[in-house]
DRENDO-261555 format. One line per field, with one value per residue (C-alpha): residue in three letters; residue number from 1; x, y, z. Coordinates in nm, 4 decimals, padded with zeros to 6 digits. Each point is the difference from the previous one (the first is absolute). Layout:
REM residues N
type <- [ALA|...];
seq <- [NUM|...];
xx <- [X|...];
yy <- [Y|...];
zz <- [Z|...];
***
This chain:
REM residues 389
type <- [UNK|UNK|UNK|UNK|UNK|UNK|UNK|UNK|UNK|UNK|UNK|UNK|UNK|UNK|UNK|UNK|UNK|UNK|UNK|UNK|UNK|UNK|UNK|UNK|UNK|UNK|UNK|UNK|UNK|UNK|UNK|UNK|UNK|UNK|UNK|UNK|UNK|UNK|UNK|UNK|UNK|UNK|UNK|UNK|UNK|UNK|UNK|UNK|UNK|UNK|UNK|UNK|UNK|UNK|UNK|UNK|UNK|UNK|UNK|UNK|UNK|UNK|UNK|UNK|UNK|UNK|UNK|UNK|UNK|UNK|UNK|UNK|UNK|UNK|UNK|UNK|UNK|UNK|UNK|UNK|UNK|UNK|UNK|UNK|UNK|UNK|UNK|UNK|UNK|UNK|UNK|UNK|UNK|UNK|UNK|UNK|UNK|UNK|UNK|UNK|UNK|UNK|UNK|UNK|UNK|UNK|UNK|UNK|UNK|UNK|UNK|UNK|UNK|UNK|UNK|UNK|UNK|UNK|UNK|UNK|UNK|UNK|UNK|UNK|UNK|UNK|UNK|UNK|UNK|UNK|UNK|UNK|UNK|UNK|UNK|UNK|UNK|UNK|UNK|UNK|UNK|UNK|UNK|UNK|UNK|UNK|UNK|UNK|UNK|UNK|UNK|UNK|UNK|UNK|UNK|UNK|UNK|UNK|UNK|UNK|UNK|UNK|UNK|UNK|UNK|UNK|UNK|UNK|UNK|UNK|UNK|UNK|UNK|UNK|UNK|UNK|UNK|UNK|UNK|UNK|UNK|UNK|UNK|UNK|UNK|UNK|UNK|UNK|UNK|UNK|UNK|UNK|UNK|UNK|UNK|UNK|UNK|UNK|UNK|UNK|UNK|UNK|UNK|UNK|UNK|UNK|UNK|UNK|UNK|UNK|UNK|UNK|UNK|UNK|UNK|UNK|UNK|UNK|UNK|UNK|UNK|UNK|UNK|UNK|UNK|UNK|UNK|UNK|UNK|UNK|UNK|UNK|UNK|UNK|UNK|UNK|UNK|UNK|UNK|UNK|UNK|UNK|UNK|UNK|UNK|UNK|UNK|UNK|UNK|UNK|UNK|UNK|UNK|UNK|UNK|UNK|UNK|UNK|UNK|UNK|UNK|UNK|UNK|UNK|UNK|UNK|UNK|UNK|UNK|UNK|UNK|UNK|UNK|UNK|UNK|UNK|UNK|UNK|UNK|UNK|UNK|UNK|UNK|UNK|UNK|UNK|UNK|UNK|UNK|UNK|UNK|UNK|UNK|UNK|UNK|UNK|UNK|UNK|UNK|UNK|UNK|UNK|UNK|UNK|UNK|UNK|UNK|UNK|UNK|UNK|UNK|UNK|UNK|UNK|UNK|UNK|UNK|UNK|UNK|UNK|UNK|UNK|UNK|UNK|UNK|UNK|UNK|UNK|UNK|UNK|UNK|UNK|UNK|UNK|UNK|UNK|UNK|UNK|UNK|UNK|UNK|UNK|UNK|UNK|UNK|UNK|UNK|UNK|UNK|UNK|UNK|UNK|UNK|UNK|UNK|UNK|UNK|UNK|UNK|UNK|UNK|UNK|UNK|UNK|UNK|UNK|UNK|UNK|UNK|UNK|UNK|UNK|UNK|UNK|UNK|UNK|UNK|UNK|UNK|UNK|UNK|UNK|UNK|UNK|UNK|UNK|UNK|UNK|UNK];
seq <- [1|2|3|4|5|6|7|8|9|10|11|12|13|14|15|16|17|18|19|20|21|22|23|24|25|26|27|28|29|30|31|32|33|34|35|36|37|38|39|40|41|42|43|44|45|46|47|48|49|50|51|52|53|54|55|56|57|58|59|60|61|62|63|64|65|66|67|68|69|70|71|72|73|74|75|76|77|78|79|80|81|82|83|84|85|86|87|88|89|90|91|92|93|94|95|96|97|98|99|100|101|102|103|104|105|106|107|108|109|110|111|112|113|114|115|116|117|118|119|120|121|122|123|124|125|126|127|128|129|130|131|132|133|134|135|136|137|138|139|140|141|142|143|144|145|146|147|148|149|150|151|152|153|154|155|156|157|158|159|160|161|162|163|164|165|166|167|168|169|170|171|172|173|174|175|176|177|178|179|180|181|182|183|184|185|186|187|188|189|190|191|192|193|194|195|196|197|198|199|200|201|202|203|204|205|206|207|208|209|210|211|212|213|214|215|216|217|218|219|220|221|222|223|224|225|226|227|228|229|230|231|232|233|234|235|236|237|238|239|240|241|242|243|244|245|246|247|248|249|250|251|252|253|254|255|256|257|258|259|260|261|262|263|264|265|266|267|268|269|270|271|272|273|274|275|276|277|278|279|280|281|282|283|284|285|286|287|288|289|290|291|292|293|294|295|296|297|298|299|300|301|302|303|304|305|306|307|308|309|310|311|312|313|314|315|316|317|318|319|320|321|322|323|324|325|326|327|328|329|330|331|332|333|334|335|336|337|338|339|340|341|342|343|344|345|346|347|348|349|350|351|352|353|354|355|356|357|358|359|360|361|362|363|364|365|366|367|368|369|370|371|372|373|374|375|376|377|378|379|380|381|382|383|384|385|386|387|388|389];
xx <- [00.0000|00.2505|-00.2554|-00.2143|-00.2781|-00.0184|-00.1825|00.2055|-00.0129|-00.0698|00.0194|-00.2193|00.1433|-00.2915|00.0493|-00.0351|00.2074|00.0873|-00.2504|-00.0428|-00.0310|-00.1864|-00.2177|-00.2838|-00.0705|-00.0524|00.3645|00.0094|-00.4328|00.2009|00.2488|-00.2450|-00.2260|00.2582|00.1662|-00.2988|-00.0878|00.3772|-00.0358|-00.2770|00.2456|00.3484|00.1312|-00.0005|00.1238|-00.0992|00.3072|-00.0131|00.2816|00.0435|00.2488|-00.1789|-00.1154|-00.3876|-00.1612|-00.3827|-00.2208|-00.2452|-00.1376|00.2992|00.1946|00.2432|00.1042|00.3127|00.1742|00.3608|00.2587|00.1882|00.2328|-00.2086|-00.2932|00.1862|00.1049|00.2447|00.1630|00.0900|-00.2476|00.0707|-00.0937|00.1426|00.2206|-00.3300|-00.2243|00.3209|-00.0007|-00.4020|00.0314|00.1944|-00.3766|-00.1113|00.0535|-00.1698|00.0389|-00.2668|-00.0198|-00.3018|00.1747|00.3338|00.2360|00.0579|00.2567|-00.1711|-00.0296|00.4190|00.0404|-00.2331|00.1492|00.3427|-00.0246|-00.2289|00.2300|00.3142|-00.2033|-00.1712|-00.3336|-00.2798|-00.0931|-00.2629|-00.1269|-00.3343|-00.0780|-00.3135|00.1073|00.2504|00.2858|00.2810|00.3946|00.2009|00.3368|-00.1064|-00.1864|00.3091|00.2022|-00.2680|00.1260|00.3378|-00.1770|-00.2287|00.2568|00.0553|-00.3430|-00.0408|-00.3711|00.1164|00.1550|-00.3000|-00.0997|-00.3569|-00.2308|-00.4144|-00.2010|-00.2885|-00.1123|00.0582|00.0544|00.2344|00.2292|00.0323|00.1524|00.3008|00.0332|00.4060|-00.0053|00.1319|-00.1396|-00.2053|-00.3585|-00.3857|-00.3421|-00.1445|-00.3986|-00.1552|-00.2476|-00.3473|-00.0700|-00.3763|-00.0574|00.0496|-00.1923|-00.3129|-00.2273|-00.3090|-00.3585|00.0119|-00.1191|00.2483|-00.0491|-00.0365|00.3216|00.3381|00.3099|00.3936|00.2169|00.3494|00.2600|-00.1353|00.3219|00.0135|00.1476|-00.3306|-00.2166|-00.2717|-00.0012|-00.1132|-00.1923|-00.2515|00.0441|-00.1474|-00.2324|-00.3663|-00.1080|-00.2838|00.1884|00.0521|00.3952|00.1583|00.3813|00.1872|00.3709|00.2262|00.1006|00.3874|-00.0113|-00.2386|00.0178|-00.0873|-00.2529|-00.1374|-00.0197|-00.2384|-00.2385|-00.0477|-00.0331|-00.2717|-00.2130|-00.3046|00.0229|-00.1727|00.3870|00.0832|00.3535|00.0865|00.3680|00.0120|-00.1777|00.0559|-00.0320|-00.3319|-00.1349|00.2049|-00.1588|-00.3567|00.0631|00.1330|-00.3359|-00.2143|00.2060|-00.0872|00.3388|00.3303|00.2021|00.3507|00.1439|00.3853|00.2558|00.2922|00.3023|00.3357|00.2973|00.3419|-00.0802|-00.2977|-00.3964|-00.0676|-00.3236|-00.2368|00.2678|-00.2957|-00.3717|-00.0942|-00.3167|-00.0791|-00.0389|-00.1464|-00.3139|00.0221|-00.0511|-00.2596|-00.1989|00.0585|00.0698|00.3434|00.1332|00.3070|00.2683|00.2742|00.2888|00.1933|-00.0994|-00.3859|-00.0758|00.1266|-00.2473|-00.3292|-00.1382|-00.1151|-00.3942|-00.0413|00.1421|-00.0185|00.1766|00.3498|00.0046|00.3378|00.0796|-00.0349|-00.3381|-00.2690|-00.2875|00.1304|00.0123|-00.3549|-00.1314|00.0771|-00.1098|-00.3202|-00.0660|-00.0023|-00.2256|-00.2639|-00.0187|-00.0210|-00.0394|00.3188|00.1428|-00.0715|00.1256|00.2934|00.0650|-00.0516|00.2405|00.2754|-00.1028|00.0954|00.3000|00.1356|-00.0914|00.1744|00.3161|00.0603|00.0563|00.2490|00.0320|00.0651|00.2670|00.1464|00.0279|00.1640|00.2203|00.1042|00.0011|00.3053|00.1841|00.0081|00.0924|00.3267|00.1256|00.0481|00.3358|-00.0100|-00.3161|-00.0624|-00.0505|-00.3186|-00.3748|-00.2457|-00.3136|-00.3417|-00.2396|00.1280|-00.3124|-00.3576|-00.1242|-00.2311|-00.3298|00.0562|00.3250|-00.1997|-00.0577];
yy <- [00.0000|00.2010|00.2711|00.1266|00.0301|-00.3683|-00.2751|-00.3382|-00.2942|-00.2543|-00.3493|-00.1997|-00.3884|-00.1704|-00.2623|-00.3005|00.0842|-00.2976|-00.0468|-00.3710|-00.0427|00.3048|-00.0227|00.2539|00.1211|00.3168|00.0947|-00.0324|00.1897|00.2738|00.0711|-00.0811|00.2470|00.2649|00.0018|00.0207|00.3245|00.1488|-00.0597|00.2675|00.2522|-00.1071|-00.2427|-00.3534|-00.3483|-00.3029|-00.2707|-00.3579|-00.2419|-00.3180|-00.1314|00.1412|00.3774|00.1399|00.2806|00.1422|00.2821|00.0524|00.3233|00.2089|-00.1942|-00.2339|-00.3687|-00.1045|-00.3513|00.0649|-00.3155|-00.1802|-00.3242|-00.1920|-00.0081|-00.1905|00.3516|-00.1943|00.3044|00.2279|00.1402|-00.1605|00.3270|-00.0074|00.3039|00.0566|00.0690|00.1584|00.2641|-00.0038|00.1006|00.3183|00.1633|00.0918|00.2627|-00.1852|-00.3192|-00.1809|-00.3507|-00.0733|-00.2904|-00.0131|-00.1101|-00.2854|-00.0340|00.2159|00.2887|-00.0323|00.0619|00.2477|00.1989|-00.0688|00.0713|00.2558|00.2274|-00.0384|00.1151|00.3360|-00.1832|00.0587|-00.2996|-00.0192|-00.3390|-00.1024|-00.2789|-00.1889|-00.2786|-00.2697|-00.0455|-00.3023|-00.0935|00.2552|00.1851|00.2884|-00.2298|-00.2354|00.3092|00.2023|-00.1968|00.1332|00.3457|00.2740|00.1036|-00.3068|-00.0161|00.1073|00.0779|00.2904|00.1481|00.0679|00.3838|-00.0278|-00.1895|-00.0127|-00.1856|-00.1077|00.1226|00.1758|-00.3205|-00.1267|00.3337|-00.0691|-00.3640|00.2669|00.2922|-00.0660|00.0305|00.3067|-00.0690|00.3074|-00.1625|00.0228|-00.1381|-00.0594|-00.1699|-00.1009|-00.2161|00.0549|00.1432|00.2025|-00.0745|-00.4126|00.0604|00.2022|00.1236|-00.2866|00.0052|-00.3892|-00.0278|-00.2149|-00.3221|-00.2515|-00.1574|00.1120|-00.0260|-00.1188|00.0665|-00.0789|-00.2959|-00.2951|-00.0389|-00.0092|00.3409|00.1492|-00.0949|-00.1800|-00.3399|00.2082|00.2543|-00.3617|-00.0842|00.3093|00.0663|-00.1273|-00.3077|00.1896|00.2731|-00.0394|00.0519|-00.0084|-00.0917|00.1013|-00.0773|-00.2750|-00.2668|-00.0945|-00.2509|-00.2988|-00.0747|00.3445|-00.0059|-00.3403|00.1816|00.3130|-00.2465|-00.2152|00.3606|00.0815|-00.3074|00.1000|00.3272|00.2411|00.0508|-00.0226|-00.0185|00.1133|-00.1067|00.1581|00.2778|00.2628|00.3620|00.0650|-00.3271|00.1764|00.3690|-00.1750|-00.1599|00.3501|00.1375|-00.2360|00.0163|00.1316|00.0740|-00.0629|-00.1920|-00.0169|-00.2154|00.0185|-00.0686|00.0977|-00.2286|-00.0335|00.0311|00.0880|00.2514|00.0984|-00.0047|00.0123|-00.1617|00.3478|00.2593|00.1261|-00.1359|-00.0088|-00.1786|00.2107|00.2762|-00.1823|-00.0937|00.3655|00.1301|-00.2290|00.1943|-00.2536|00.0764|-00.2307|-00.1700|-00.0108|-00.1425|00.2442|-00.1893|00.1669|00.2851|-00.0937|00.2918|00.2659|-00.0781|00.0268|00.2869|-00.1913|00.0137|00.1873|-00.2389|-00.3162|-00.1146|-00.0827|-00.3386|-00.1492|-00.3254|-00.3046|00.1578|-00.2453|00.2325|00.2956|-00.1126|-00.1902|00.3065|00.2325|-00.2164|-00.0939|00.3501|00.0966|-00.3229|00.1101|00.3697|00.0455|00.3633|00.0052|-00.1656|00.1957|00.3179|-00.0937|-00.1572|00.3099|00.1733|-00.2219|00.0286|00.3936|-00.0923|-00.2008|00.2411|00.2431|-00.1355|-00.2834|-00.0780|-00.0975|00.3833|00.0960|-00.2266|00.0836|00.3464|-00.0381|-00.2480|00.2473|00.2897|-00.2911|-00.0149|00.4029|00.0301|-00.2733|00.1549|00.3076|00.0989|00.0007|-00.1804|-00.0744|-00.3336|00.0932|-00.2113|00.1199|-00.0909|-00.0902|-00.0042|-00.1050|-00.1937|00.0015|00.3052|00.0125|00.1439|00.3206|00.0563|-00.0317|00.2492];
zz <- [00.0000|-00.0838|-00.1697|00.2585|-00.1717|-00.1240|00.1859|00.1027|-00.1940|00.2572|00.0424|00.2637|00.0466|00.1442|00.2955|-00.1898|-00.3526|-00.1733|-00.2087|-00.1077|00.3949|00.0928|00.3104|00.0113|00.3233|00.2219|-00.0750|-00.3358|00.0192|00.1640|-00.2366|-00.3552|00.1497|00.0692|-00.3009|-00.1957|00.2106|-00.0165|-00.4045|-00.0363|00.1848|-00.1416|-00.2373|00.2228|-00.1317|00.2106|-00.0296|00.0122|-00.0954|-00.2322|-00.2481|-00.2982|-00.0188|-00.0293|-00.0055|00.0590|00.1230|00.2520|-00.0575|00.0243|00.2077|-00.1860|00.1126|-00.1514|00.0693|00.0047|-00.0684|00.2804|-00.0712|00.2212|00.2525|00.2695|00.2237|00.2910|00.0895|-00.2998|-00.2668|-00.3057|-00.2249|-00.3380|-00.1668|-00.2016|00.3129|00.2170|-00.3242|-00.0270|00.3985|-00.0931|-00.1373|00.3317|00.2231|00.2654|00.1007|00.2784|00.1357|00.1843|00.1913|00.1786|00.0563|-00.2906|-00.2319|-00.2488|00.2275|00.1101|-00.3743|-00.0284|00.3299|-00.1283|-00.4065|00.0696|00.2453|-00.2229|-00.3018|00.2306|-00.0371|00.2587|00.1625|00.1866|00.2474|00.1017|00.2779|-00.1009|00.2037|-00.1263|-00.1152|-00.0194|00.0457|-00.1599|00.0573|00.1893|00.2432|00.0677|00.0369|00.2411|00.2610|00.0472|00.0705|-00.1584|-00.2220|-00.2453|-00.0517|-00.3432|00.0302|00.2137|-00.3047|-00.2194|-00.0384|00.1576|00.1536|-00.0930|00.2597|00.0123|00.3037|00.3425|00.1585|-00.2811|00.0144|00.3707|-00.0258|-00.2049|00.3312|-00.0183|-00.3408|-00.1228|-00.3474|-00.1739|00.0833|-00.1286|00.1282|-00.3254|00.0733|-00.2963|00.0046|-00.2449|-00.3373|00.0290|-00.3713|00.0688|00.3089|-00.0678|00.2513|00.0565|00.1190|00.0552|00.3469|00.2606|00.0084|00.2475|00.0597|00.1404|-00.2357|00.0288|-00.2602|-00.0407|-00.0130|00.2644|00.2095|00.3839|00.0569|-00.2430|00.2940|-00.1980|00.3087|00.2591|-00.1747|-00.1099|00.3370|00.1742|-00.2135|00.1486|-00.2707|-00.1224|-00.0860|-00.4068|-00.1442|-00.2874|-00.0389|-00.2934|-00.0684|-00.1447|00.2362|00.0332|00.2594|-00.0523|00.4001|00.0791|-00.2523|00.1705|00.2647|-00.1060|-00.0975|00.2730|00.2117|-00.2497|00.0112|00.1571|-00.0889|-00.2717|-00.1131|-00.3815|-00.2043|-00.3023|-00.0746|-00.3322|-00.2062|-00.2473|00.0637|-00.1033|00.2503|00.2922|-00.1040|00.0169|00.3336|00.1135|-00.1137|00.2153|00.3059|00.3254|00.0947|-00.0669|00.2878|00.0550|00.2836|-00.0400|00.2959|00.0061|-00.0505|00.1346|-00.2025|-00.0127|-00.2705|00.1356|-00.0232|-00.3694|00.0121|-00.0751|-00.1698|-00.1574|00.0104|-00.3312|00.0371|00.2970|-00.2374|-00.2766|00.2792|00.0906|-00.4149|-00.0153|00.2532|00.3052|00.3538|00.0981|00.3101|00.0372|00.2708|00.1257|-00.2511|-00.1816|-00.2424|00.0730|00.2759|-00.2131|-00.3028|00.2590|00.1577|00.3202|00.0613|-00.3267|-00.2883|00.2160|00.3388|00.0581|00.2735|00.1644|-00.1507|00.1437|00.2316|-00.2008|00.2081|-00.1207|-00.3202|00.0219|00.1236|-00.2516|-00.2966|00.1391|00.1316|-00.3758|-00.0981|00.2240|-00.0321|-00.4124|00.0291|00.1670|-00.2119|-00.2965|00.1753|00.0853|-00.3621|-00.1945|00.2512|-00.1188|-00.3414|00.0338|00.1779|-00.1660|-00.3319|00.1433|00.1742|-00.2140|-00.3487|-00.2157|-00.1856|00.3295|00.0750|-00.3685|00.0535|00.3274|-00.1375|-00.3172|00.2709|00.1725|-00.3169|-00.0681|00.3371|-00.0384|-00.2917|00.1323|00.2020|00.4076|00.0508|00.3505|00.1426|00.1408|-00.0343|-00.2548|00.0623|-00.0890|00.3160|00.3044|00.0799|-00.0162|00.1376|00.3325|-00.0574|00.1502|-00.2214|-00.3817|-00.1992];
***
């Protein structure tokens, strides 16, 4: 960017990049949706990797494969001189997963060439140099190197406090025009989506609720025990699964919804709790015009504004969380207040434009001499009543 008045020509690597073996998940949702945003505001290319090159569109945004020698990482990235020069297009360079071996390169070609390079946690990540090295101390780890970090939340950016990385909350989350406004009345039956693992929650959300209280549970089972396990908790129950649908069979069961529930607990790791970085279906209930209830994991307070959007419970309380869902069951007037607050909300505090033009505001800020290592931000959290507009 080395005209001020010219936008950057970015680069978004999505978590999962190899492309015969992509896995599409809320990682790889996150950064799809946020390059297609960033593409209306500055020319974006979304980059996935194989041994023989493509190229197509998606509206503006562009999604080139680029050519490695192989798809077996270990612990280099086996780019070829064609993609290393292909590389050299962008001003901008940002991984939406670290670290792997991808994003060492990145960090490391990217620097040496005066690139901006810019990392994004969506959870993830695998055996690479920079985490063998991270052990001997903060400064071999070559993550630490990059020239910003975008995050996908308040709760993500403070996982980074000793970083002294130049840092951004970027949201994101809905697009109004793929989520229009609706006059469908709420439904009758509480709703889970996400991936059915134990840290999600689902077990003991089936196990508090009462058994005439009717569920829905949507999300791709890994583990066939745990899986087992769900349904044996749900027999008896009014509880139904729905392992796998398309979008427009998730938007429908969105529509006829009473709420939107979201039982995460938090997990222990060396690396921390990554289990709610940013609750995507939590604002996909909440754009569909449904109240939410949430568990205090993760990024999941900061989307709701407690009592007005939905409720905020501490995990692992099964009467909390029974209570909140069946107040909202009973009391459909309720219910549909509360919903069409977190409609606004969400309309107005996030979307993916918004998270595009705070990202592009990032980049502008980068490139120029002397930036400060201080957090830009989107909204802290979810206001309190008395602090809206």
């Amino acid at each position: 960017m080395s005209d001020p008045g010219q936008e950057p020509r970015v680069l978004v690597v999505p978590a999962s990049y190899y492309a015969r073996h992509r896995v599409v998940g809320g990682g790889e949702r996150y950064a799809l949706a946020y390059a297609r945003a960033l593409a209306e505001l500055t020319p974006t290319t979304l980059a996935l990797f194989d041994r023989l090159p493509s190229a197509t569109t998606d509206g503006r945004l562009w999604i080139r494969t680029f050519t490695v020698r192989d798809d077996e990482e270990r612990w280099g990235f086996p780019a070829t001189p064609a993609t290393r020069a292909a590389l050299r297009e962008f001003e901008v360079l940002h991984a939406m997963v670290f670290p792997t071996p991808a994003t060492d390169w990145l960090v490391w070609a990217g620097r040496r060439r005066r690139q901006i390079v810019v990392l994004t946690d969506v959870g993830g990540g695998g055996p690479c140099w920079s985490a063998r090295w991270r052990r001997f101390g903060p400064w071999f780890d070559l993550n630490r190197r990059a020239t910003g970090l975008a995050l996908l939340s308040h709760y993500s950016a403070e996982r980074f406090g000793d970083w002294s990385t130049p840092k951004v909350v970027l949201h994101g989350g809905i697009d109004p025009t793929q989520w229009p406004a609706t006059s469908a009345a709420l439904g009758d039956y509480a709703l889970y989506v996400g991936r059915l693992l134990p840290h999600k929650g689902v077990l003991p959300l089936i196990q508090a609720l009462a058994p005439t209280t009717p569920l829905r549970v949507v999300g791709r089972p890994y583990d066939p025990a745990y899986r087992q396990a769900l349904e044996a908790a749900a027999h008896g129950r009014q509880v139904r699964f729905h392992f796998a649908v398309e979008d427009a069979e998730l938007r429908q069961l969105y529509a006829g919804a009473r709420l939107l529930v979201q039982p995460s607990l938090p997990t222990d790791s060396a690396g921390g709790d990554k289990s709610e970085l940013l609750g995507l279906a939590t604002l996909e209930g909440m754009a569909s015009g449904r109240p939410v209830v949430v568990t205090r994991a993760g990024s999941l307070p900061e989307l709701v504004v407690e009592g007005e959007t939905g409720w905020v419970v501490p995990p692992s309380d099964p009467a909390a969380l029974r209570k909140a869902v069946e107040r909202l069951m009973a009391d459909r007037a309720l219910a549909e207040r509360m919903g069409a607050a977190a409609r606004r909300h969400v309309s107005q505090h996030f979307t993916w434009e918004a998270a595009a033009r705070r990202g592009l505001q990032f980049y502008r800020r980068l490139a120029r001499p002397g930036r400060e290592p201080t957090l830009a931000a989107g909204p802290r959290s979810a206001p309190q009543p008395e602090a809206r507009a």
